[in-house]
Every structure is written in C-alpha cells, then in structure tokens.
C-alpha positions in Angstrom: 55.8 175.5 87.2 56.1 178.5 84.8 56.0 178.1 81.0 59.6 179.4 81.2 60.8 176.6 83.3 58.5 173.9 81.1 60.0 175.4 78.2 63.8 174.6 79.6 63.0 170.9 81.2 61.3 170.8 77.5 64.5 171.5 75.9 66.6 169.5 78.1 64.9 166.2 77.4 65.4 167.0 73.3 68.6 167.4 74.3 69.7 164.4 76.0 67.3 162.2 73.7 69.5 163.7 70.6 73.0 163.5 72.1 71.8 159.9 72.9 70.7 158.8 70.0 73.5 160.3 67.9 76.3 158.5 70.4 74.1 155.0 70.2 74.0 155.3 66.1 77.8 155.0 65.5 78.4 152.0 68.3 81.3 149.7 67.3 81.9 147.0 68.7 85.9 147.1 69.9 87.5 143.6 70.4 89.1 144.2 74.3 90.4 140.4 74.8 89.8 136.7 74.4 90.7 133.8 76.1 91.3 130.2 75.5 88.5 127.1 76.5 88.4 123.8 78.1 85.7 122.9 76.6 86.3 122.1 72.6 83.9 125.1 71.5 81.5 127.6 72.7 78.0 127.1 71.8 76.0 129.1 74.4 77.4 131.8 76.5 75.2 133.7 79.7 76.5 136.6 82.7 75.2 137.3 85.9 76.4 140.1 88.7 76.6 138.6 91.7 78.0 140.6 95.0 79.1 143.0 92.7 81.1 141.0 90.8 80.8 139.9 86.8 80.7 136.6 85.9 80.6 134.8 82.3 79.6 130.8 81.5 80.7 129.8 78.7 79.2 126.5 77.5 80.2 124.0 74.7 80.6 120.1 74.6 81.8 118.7 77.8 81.7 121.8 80.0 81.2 124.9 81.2 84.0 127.5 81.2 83.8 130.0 84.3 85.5 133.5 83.6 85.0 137.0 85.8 85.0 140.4 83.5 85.8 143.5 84.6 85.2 147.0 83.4 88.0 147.1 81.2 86.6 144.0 79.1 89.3 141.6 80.6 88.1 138.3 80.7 90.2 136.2 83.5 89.5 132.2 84.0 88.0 130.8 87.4 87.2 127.9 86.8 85.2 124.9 85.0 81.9 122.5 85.1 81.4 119.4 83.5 78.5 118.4 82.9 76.3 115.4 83.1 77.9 112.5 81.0 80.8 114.6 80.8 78.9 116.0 77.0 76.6 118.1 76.6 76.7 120.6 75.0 75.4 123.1 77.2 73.0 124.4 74.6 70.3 127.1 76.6 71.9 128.6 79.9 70.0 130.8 82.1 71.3 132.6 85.8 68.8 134.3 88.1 67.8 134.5 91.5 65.6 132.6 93.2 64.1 133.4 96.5 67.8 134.7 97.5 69.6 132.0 96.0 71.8 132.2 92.8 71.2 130.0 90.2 72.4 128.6 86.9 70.5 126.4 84.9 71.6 124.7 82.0 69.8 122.9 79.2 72.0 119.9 78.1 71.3 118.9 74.7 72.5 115.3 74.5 71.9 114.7 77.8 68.2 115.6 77.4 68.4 116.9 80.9 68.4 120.1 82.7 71.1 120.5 85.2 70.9 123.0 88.0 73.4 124.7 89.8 74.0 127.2 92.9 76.4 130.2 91.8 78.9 130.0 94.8 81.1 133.0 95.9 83.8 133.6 93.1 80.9 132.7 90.4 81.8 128.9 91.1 79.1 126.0 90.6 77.5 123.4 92.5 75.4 121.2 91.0 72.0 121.3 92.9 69.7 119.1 90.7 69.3 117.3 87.7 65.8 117.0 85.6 65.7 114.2 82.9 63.5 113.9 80.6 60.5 111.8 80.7 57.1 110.6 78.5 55.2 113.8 80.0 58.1 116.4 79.1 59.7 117.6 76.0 63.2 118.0 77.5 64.6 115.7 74.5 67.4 117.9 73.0 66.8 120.3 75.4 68.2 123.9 73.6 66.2 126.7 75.0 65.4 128.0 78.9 63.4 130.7 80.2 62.8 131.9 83.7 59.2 133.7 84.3 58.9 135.3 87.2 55.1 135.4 89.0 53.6 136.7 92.0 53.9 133.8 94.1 56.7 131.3 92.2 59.4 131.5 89.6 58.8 129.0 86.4 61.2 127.6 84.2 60.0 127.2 80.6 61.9 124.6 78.6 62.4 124.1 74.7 63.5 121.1 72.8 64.6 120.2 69.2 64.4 117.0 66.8 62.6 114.1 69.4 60.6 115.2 71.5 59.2 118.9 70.0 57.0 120.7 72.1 57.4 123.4 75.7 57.2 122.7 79.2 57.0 124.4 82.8 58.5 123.6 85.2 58.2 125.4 88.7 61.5 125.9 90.4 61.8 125.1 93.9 63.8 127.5 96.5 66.6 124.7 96.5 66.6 124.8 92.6 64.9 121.5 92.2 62.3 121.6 89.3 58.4 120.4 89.9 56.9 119.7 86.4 53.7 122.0 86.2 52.6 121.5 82.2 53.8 120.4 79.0 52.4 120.9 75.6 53.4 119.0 72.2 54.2 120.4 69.4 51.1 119.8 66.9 50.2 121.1 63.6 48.9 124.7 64.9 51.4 125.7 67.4 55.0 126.9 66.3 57.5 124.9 69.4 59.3 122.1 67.5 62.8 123.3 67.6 62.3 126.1 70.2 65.7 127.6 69.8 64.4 131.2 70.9 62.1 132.4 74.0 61.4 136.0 75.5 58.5 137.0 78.0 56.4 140.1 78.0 54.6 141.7 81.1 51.4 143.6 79.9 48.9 145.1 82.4 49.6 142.4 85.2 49.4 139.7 82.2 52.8 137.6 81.7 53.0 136.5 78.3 55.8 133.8 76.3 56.7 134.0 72.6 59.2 131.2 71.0 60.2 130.5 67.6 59.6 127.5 65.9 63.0 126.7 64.0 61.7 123.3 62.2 58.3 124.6 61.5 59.1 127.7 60.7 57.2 130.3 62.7 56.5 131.9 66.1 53.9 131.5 69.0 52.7 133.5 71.8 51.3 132.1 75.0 49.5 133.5 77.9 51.4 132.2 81.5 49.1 131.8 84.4 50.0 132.7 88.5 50.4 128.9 88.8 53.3 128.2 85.9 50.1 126.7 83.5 50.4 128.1 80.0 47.8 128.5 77.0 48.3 129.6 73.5 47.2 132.8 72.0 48.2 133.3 68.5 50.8 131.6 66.3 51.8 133.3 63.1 53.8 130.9 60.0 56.6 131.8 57.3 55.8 132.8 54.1 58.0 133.5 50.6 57.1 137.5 50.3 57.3 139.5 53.4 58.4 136.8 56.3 61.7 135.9 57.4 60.7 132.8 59.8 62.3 130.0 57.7 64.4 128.3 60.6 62.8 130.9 63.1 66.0 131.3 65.7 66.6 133.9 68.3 63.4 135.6 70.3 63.8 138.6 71.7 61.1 141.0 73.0 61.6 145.0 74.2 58.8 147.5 75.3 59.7 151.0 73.9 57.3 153.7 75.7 53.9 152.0 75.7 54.7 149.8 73.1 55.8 145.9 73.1 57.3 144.2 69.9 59.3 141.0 69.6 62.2 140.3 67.3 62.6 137.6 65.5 65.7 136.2 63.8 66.2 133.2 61.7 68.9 131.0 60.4 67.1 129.9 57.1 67.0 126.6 56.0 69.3 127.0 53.3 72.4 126.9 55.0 71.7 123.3 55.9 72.4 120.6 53.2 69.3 119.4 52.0 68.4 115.6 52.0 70.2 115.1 55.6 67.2 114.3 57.4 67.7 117.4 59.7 65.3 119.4 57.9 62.3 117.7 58.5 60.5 119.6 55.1 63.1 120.2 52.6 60.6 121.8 50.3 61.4 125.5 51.5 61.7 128.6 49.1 65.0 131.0 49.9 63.7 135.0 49.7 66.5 136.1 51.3 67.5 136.7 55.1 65.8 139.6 57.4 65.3 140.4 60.8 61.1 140.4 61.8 59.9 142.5 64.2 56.2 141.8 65.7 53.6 144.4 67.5 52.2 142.7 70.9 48.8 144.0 70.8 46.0 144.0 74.2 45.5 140.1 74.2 49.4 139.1 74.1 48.9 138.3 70.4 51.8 138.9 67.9 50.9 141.2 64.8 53.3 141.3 61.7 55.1 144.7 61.8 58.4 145.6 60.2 61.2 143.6 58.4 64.6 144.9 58.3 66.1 143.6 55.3 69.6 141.9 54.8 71.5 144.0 51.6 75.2 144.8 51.5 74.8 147.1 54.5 74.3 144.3 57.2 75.6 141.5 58.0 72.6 139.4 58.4 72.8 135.9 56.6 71.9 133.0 59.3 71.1 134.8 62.6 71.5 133.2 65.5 71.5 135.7 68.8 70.1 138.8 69.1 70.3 140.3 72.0 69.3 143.5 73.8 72.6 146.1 74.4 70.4 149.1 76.1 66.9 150.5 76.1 65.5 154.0 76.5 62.3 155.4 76.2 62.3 155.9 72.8 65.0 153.2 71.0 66.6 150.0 71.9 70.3 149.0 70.4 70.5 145.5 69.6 73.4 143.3 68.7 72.6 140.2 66.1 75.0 137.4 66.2 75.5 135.4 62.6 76.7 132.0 62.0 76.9 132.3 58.1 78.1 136.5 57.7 80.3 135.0 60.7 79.4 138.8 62.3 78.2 140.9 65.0 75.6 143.3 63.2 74.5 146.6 65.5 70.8 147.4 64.7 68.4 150.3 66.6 64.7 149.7 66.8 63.0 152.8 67.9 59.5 153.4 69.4 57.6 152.7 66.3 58.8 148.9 66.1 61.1 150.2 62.8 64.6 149.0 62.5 67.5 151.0 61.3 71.1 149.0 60.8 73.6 150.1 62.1 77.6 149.3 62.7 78.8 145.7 62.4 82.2 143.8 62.9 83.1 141.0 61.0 84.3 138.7 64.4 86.2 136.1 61.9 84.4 133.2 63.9 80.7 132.1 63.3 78.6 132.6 66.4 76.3 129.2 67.1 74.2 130.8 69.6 77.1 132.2 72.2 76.7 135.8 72.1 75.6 137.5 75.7 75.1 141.3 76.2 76.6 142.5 79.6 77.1 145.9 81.5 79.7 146.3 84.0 79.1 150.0 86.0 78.2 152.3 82.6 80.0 149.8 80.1 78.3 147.6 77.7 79.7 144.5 76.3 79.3 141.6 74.6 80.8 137.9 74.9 81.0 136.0 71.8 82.3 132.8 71.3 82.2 130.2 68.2 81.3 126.6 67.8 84.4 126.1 65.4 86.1 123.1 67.2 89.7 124.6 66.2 89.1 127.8 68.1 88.2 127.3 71.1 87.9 130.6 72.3 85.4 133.4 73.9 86.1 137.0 73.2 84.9 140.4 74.9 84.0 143.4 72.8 83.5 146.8 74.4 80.8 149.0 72.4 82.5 152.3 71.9 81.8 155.2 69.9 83.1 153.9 66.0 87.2 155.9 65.6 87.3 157.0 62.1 89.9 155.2 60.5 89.3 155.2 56.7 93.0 157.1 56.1 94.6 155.2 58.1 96.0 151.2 58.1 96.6 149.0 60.5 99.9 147.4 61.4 100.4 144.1 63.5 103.5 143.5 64.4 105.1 139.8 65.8 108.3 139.4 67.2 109.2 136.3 68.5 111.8 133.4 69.5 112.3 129.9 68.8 113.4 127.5 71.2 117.0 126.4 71.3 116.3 122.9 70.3 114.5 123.8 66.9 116.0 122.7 64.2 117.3 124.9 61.7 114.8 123.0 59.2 111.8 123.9 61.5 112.4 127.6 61.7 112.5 128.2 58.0 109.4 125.7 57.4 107.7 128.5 60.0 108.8 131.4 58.3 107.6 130.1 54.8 103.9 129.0 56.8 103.3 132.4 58.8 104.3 134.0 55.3 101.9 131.8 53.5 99.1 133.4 55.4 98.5 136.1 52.9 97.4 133.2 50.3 94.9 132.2 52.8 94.0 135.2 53.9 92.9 137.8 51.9 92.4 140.3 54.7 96.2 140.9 55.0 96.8 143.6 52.4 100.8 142.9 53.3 103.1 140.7 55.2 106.5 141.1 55.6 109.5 139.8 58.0 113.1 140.3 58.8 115.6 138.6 61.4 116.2 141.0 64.1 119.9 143.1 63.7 119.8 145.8 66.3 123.2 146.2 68.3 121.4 148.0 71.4 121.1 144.8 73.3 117.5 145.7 74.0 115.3 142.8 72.0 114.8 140.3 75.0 116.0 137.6 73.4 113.7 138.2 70.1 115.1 137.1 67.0 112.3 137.6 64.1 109.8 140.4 63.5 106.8 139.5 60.9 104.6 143.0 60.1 101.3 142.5 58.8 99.2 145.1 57.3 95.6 145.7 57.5 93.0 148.0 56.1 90.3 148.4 58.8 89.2 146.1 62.1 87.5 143.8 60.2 90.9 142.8 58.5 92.7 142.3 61.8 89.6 140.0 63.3 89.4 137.9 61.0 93.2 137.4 60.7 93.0 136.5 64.4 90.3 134.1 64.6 90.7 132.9 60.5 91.0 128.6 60.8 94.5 129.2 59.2 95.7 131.4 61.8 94.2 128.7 64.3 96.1 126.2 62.7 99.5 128.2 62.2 99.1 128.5 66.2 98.5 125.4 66.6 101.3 124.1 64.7 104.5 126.0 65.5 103.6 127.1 69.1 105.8 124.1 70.4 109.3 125.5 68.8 107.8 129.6 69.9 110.1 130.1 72.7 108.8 134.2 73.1 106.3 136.0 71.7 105.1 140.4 71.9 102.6 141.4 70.0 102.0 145.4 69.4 99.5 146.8 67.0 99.7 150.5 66.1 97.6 152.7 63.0 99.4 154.7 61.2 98.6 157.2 58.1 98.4 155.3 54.4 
C-alpha cells in the first residue's frame, strides 16, 4: 500500500472515531412509550432477539410481563407468567441460548428458587424446571444470575441476599434443567453476601467472574474452570476516601482495545433506615456516591482505577443498573439507572478506564434494578421500569442525539370527556384535583383549563381542555410518572369517558 493511500485510510479512521464520539457525547435519552403491568411493579427487566423478533420481560411480584418492541420504541403486550407461589419477585432474569434452545431463567427471590423457562415462538414461556434451594446452595433470596459460557457446557452462576450469602454454579442442562457443580459461602475474605451485581470477563482463553458484595460492601473476582468449578482471585473492600463500594450494587465489565475494567455501582447504605436489621453493620461512614471503575490485570485480579464522582452534573445518588448502551474500540456509553436521583444518567468510559458524564433524564420513577439496554436493527434503547407499587408501568426510551430546547417550553395539552352518568359534583371535584397538581408538582411551571366553546362541530365529543406547561423533558417525565399524577389517574379515570393527548414546543 502506498504512503498516500495509508495516509487516507489514516484519516478516515480519525474521522469516523471523531464524528462517533462527538454523536455518542450528546445521547439523550427520548421517552418513546410505556405501558401498563400485571404484575404490581417492575423490579427486574431483561430482552432477547429471537427469530428476529424483540422481546422484553418485565418482572415484579407475582409475574412476569411479556411485551415485543419494535424499532420505533413501541412496546406492545403478549402476554404474562406467574411465577412459582404465584410471588416472587422475579429479582435476577437472564435469556440465552442454550445448545439451540431459548431460555429464560429467572431468580425468584421469595421463592428461593430459580425457575427455568423455554422462550416459545411469540417470546411466550414455558416453564421447563425449577431449582430450590437446598443446605449445599445459596439460592436463599435468590437476586442475581449469570450465564458463563465454556468450551464444552454453559454454567449458571447464582447470587443470594440476607439467608443464605454466598455464589453457586450450576451447569445447565440442554433441556434447561440445572446440575449443581459448586457452591461457596460467603466468609469473612470473600465479597458474595448480597450479590446483587455479576459480569464475566474472557482474557487469553481464561473466563473470569466479578460480583459485588452489597452487605459487605466490596467486590470479588473469581477464576471459572472448563468444568463450571470456580476459585477466588482477589477481593478488594470499601473504604471512607477514595471507594464507593458501600452497598456495592450493579457489576458491569467492558474490554476497550486491549484493556478490561469493571464498573461498579452502589446504592450506599444510607438510603436505608438504620436500626432495621437489614443492614447487617450499621456502623458505615457516608463520603458521598460515585461510580468505581476497576483495571482487570493478567491474573483476572481487579485493581482500583478511576472514580467518577457524583456533583450537580449527574444524577448518581443510589445506583442500581448500569448497563452497557454500545462499545467501540476506543469508548463504551453506559446508562446508570438510580433509585434515589430517581434517573437515567448517560456516562462514556473511554480506553483509559476514565469516565466522563454525560446526559441524563430525570424518569420521574425510581429504578429498583429494572433497567435493560436493547438494540433493534441500528437503534439503541433502554426499558426501565420502577418498583413504586402505584405505577405499575415499564417505559421505552430511544437514545437520540439531545434537541436543543433551552428557548423553547413545552406544552401538554388534555382534552377530555366525562361520562354521562357523572355527577355534576364529580366533575368540578376533578377539575379542582387535576388543577391542584401544580401544588404537588413543582415541575409544571403552569396549568390552565377551559370548557370547550367551538361551534365547528369538530371536538369529538370533548368537553374540557387542561394546558400544562413545562420547561424542559425532565418537567414533563416527571409530571407523568409523579405518585400524584398516578393517583389523579387512578382516581377520576372511572367518570373519563374520552381522552387525546398532544404535546407540542413552542418558543418562550
């Protein structure tokens, strides 16, 4: 090749790498629709492409809710799963395939069981098998799963909280049956009593498992043998300075160019009431929240490297998902899902284990877990749901480049009916409710709301019109998904005869 033509392949690659990073910076997540549950919250949510077609489980107690997606972000329902003793919740959910079959399986927390099902054709389940706990395992408050993937078997790697702390392995049979291979208890070296967070790491024909420890408060890393056996490597504890492992949550690991790290977030103990017995040591020091991100070196061992700090750019108080949007060579864009900031914060690590915040969306909901990244053809998403028993609802957000809107406002307009048989008393006692909104919602900037007059015979029926303002996205979300919105809903939907909703922006 001449120098000329190096120079230009050269110049391309800059290229692309700049125009990529520069597009993957300003992400935004873009609310695209939501949909109501069966089950009375959402506390762990997983995809899987099967045949070409998107799927998305959404677990919370007593079921699973089954919904397809497509490429426009529309989530439509299929269908539903209970689960053993009809409880749950479905805590840790995992889908992969399994020597041709496709499989769910699903950690149930109060069941201390793990449940396995076939994916059918239309991303229905069939329940295949069903693991309970015993005196060898740790699959007491089962939370978090893990499939490992060897040369001659695929392993599932199982997490537990509160009675039973420690990890086991389980090999998974070609029918989806489990065959218990090792467990380890959780002792006073090793970081696996409240295993809430898992991710696996393939180095030089090594396979290698790192979890967080959310009760004792730091993270582990294991090497995983050919036959599903497990030993550990390194384990590495909170401190008050420069670690953020203080309820040590989500796991996640990414290999950028020749380098491996694993993020760690955590949902510190702090946010927990104190003297309820959950916390098994109470005595904990609050430095503030962070995001930790470890260097994997030769062995599979973790090595403290970089700690993104929460400040009043991010939205990082009481982590609880992080998960992995899209990878290049050179960055990875990561979405963190918060119970406390009650967000989705954007983040960037790039190929020298640093992280760089960077958009977030204030959902209006915390997320407890249930937030899945998914790509359908060249679009990313993610589906977040909360584990607020009033909302009952998963959502899908489309990650676009962020529209500049700081000069404009944006305005929500409801018109509606009431049916015939409400009483005149009822209407004006909704009125004065959706009005009284603004008190409980300071994201509305304005409300107003008139009874409809127009003489063109063209309102469908429609008799009222309330227009809300709003500044910015953030406003409108958490208008949508506020617990006093959920309960307005809630409580006048039986007199709503009609309802059209239309949203515009418009200059300030």
């Amino acid at each position: 090749m001449s120098n000329l033509k190096i120079h230009f392949v050269f110049v391309l690659v800059l290229i692309s790498q700049c125009c990529w990073s520069q597009a993957t910076d300003d992400l935004m997540p873009y609310l695209q629709d939501f949909k109501s549950l069966s089950a009375n919250n959402t506390v762990t949510i997983t995809s899987y492409e099967k045949d070409g077609n998107h799927y998305v489980y959404a677990g919370g107690f007593g079921g699973i809710d089954i919904f397809s997606l497509d490429k426009e972000g529309k989530l439509t329902p299929i269908g539903s799963q209970a689960l053993y003793k009809k409880e749950g919740p479905a805590r840790g959910m995992v889908a992969d395939n399994i020597n041709g079959s496709d499989f769910l399986f699903v950690a149930n927390k109060h069941g201390n069981a793990i449940e396995t099902f076939k994916i059918l054709e239309h991303g229905l389940l069939e329940q295949v098998s069903l693991t309970m706990d015993t005196d060898e395992t740790h699959l007491g408050i089962a939370i978090t799963l893990q499939v490992v993937h060897m040369k001659q078997a695929s392993y599932l790697f199982i997490g537990g909280l509160e009675e039973t702390p420690g990890l086991s392995s389980f090999k998974i049979e070609d029918d989806g049956k489990l065959s218990h291979v090792q467990s380890m208890k959780d002792d006073e070296k090793i970081f696996t009593d409240g295993i809430i967070g898992m991710s696996i790491h393939k180095i030089k024909g090594k396979t290698f498992l790192y979890t967080g420890g959310f009760q004792d408060n730091g993270v582990s890393s294991f090497r995983v043998y050919n036959n599903g056996s497990f030993k550990n490597i390194n384990n590495i504890g909170d401190n008050t300075t420069n670690r953020y492992l203080t309820g040590a949550y989500p796991v996640t690991g990414v290999q950028l160019a020749e380098n491996y790290y694993v993020v760690v977030g955590h949902r510190h103990h702090k946010y927990y009431k104190r003297g309820s017995g959950f916390i098994k040591n109470p005595d904990f020091v609050y430095h503030g929240d962070g995001v930790s991100v470890f260097k994997v070196n030769k062995q599979g061992a973790l090595q403290p490297h970089f700690v993104l700090k929460d400040d009043e750019r991010t939205k990082l108080q009481g982590q609880t998902r992080i998960e992995i949007v899209s990878v290049n060579t050179n960055e990875a864009i990561l979405a963190v899902g918060t119970r406390d900031d009650a967000s989705i914060q954007l983040i960037k690590l790039d190929e020298y284990g640093t992280l760089t915040p960077l958009n977030y969306l204030e959902t209006g909901f915390s997320i407890y877990y249930g937030l899945r990244a998914h790509k359908v053809a060249d679009v990313n998403f993610l589906i977040a749901g909360s584990n607020r028993f009033d909302l009952k609802k998963v959502a899908a957000y489309k990650l676009s480049p962020k529209i500049n809107r700081s000069d404009q406002v944006l305005r929500h307009i409801v018109n509606l009916k009431y049916k015939e048989n409400a009483t005149e008393t009822q209407v004006e006692e909704a009125v004065k409710a959706f009005l009284d909104l603004k008190n409980e919602i300071p994201e509305i900037e304005h409300i107003e709301w008139g009874v409809n007059d127009s003489k063109e015979g063209a309102s469908k029926g429609l008799t009222h019109t309330f227009t809300l303002t709003f500044n910015d996205y953030h406003g409108r979300e958490i208008y949508l998904f506020h617990e006093a919105h959920i309960a307005l809903v809630n409580t006048i939907g039986p007199i709503i005869g009609d309802v059209l909703v239309m949203d515009y922006w418009t200059d300030k």
